[in-house]
N, C-alpha and C positions, 0 to 999 in steps of 0.2 A: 159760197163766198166765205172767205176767212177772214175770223173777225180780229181786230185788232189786238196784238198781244199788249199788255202794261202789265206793271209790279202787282198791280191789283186783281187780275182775274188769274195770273200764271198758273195760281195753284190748281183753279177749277178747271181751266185746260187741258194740265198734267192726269187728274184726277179723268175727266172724262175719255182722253188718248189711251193715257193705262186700260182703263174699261173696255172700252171699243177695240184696240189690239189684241188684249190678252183672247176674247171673244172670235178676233178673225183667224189671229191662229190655232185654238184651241181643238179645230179640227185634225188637222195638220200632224199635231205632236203625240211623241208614244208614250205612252211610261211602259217601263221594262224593268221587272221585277226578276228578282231569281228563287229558286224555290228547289229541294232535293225529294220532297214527297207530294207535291200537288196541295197539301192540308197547310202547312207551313209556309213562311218565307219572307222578304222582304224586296224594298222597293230596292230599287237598284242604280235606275239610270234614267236619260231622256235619250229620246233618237226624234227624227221627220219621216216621216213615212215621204216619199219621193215617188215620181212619175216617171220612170226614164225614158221608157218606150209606152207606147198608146196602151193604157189599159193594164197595164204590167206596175204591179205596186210595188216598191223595194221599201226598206228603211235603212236609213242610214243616222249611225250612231258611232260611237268614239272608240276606237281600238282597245282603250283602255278597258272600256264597261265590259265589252265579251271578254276578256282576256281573263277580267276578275270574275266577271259574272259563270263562264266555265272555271271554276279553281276549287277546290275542293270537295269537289262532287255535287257540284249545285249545274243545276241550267237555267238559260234565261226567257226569262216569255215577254210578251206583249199584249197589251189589253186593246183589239181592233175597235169595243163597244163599250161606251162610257156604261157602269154599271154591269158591266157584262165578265165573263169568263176570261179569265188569262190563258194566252196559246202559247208554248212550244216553239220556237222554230225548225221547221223542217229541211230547210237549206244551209249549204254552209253560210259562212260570212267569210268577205275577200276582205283582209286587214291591209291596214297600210299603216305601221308603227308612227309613232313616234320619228319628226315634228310632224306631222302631217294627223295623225291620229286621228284617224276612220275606218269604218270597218261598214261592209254596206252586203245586205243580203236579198235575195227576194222572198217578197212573202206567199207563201201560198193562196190561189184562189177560193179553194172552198172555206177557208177560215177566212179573208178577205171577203166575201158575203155577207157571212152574218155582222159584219162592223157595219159601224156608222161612221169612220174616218177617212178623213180626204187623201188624195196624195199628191200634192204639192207637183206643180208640173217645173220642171228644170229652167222654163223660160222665164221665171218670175225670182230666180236667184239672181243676183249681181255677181259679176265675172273680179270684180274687186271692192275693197270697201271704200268708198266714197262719199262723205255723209254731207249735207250740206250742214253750214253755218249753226251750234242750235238745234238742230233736229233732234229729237226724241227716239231714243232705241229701247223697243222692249225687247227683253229676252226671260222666255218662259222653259219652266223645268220642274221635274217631279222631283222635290229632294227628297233623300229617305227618312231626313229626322225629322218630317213632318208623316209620314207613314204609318200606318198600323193594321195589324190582322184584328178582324170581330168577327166572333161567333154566334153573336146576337140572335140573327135569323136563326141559326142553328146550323148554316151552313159555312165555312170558315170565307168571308170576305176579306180582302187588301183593300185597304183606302188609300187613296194616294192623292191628294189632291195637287192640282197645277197651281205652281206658284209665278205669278208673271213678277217682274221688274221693270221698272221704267226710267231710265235716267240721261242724260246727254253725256257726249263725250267726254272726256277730260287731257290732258297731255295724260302719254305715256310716261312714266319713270323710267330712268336707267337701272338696268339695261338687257329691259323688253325689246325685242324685235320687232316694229310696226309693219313689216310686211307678213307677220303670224302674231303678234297681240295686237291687242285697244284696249282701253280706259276708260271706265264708267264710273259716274260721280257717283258718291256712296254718303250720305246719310245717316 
């Protein structure tokens, strides 16, 4: 049962939504860092790890991130296991430029074992955005300027922590295209 929203609880609402989202997706999403020697590198990007076919895990991430993330002699990887080793991709990536700006690969199965990441099955995407009245969108991403390598252990680790967002819609400004942007209240 949903309890009544007023001026008075919004905030703890907001506050517990954020919690609880960032949480349901947090399986789901990749960070993908790039790296030219294995020891070195930075974070790089977010992608979904995706379900297209039964059993078959892809990620799908932004045409852009490979584009830069292959440039000047860097490659890009993905961490399957929170705490765990960054992988390589072994398959290409099929781009799709700009406006569209995706690029989707599959991931390898025996690297896909050792994770603990889900992959989002295609039936639970929306075929459009349609948000109702008010609703709350979180949108979670690994940025880089929150990133950093430690050699603490002694071992060279990437930190990357997930940064969720949680805000409601807003008008778009002129002159974004609402059938490829949205507006998110900003804080």
């Amino acid at each position: 049962m949903c309890e009544e929203v007023t001026e008075r609880n919004w905030t703890d609402i907001v506050r517990r939504v954020h919690t609880q989202m960032a949480e349901h997706v947090r399986p789901y999403i990749a960070s993908i860092s790039k790296t030219k020697d294995n020891e070195n590198g930075k974070a790089h990007g977010t992608g979904v790890y995706l379900e297209l076919m039964k059993n078959r895990p892809y990620l799908l991430t932004c045409e852009h991130v490979v584009r830069k993330g292959y440039a000047n002699g860097y490659r890009i990887t993905h961490l399957p296991k929170a705490d765990g080793n960054y992988y390589a991709f072994k398959h290409p990536f099929f781009p799709e430029p700009y406006p569209k700006d995706l690029a989707l690969t599959y991931i390898d199965p025996g690297i896909w074992s050792l994770g603990d990441r889900l992959s989002l099955p295609t039936s639970r995407i929306a075929t459009v955005h349609n948000i109702a009245q008010n609703e709350l969108l979180c949108l979670c991403g690994y940025p880089g300027a929150r990133s950093y390598f430690s050699r603490f252990s002694g071992e060279a680790v990437l930190y990357s922590p997930l940064l969720p967002y949680t805000a409601r819609e807003t008008p778009l400004p002129a002159p974004f295209d609402p059938d490829i942007h949205f507006a998110l209240h900003y804080d």
